[in-house]
N, C-alpha and C positions, 0 to 999 in steps of 0.2 A: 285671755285672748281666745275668742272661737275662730278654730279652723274652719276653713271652706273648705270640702269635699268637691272636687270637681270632676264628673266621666264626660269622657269623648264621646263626642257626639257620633250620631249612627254612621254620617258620612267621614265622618274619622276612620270609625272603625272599617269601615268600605273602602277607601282609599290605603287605609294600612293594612286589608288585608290581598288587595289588590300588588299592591306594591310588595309582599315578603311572597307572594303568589309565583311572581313574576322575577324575583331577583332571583341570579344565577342560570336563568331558564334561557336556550334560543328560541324565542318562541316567535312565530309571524307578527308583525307589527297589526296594531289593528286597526283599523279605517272609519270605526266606532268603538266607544264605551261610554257603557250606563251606568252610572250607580244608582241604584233604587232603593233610597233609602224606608220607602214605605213598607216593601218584601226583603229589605235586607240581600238583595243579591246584584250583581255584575253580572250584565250582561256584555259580552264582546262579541262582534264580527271581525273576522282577520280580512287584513288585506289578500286578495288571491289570486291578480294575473289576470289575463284577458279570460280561459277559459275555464268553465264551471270543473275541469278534474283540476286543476290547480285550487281552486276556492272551496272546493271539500275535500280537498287533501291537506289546507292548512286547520280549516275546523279538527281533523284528525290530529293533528297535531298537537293543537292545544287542548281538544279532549283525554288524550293518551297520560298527561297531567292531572287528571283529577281521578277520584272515586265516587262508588253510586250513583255509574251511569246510569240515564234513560237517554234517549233519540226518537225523533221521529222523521219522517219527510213529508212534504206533502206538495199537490202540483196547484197552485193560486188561481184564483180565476182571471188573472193575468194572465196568465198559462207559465210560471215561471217553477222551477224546483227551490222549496225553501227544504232547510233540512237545519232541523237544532237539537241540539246534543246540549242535557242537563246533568251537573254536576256536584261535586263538595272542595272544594280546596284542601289541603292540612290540616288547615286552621278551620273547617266545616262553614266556612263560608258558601251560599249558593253560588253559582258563573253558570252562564247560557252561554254557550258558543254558537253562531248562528251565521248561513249565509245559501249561495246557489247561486243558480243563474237559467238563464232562459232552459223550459223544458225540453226543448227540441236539440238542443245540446247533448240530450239523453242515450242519443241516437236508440231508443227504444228500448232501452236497457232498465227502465223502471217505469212500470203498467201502474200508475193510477190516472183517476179519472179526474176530469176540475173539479176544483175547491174538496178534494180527497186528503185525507190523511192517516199515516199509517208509523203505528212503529217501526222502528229497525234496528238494526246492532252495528255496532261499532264494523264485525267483521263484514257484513254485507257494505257498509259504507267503503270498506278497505278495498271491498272485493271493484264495488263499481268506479272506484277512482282507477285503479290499474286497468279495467277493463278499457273505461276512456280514455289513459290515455297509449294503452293502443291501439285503440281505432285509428286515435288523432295520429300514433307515428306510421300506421297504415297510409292513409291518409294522403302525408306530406312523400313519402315514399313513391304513392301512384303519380302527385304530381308532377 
């Protein structure tokens, strides 16, 4: 009798390492995911509330879960802030976290130009989500 050899397919293995990724974790629900099985990585955007420091405060979140970080941000010709933070899982799976919202949201607090893009660190990302949102309880305070 010849045995059949059988390996899981790439999107198996994506999906499983997505799922031991995620087990155990509170992590933001996400409002997309990709599996790419032609680069082998998860891409996720989290769900993030009406305003852009909630929406890269949850990327934070689920960044703060992986190793070998990079980041960037950058402002679209849209005029909108994207901001994506790369990673590894446990298991050295690649995950993109990725998300923003309108630049003007910024209230000035991160100087690029359209279709600009720029590294960053986790800790500048940390810094401009608390910066927003106390502007935002400034804000609701004056009104």
């Amino acid at each position: 009798m010849n045995a059949v050899l059988t390996t899981p397919s790439t999107m198996d293995s994506l999906i499983g390492a997505y799922r031991s990724h995620v087990l155990g974790r509170n992590l933001p629900d996400p409002v997309s995911l990709n599996l790419m099985p032609s680069t082998r990585e998860i891409m996720v955007q989290p769900h993030g509330g009406l305003d852009v420091a909630s929406r890269l405060g949850n990327i934070l979140v689920w960044a703060y879960t992986l190793s070998d970080l990079t980041a960037s941000w950058s402002r679209t010709p849209e005029d909108r802030l994207h901001v994506r933070v790369n990673g590894r899982t446990a298991g050295g799976t690649v995950l993109t976290i990725y998300g923003g919202g309108p630049f003007a949201e910024c209230c000035g607090l991160v100087t690029l130009d359209l279709d600009e893009r720029e590294g960053v660190s986790l800790d500048e990302l940390y810094t401009l989500v608390g910066l927003l949102r106390e502007h935002g309880q400034h804000e609701r305070e004056v009104a």
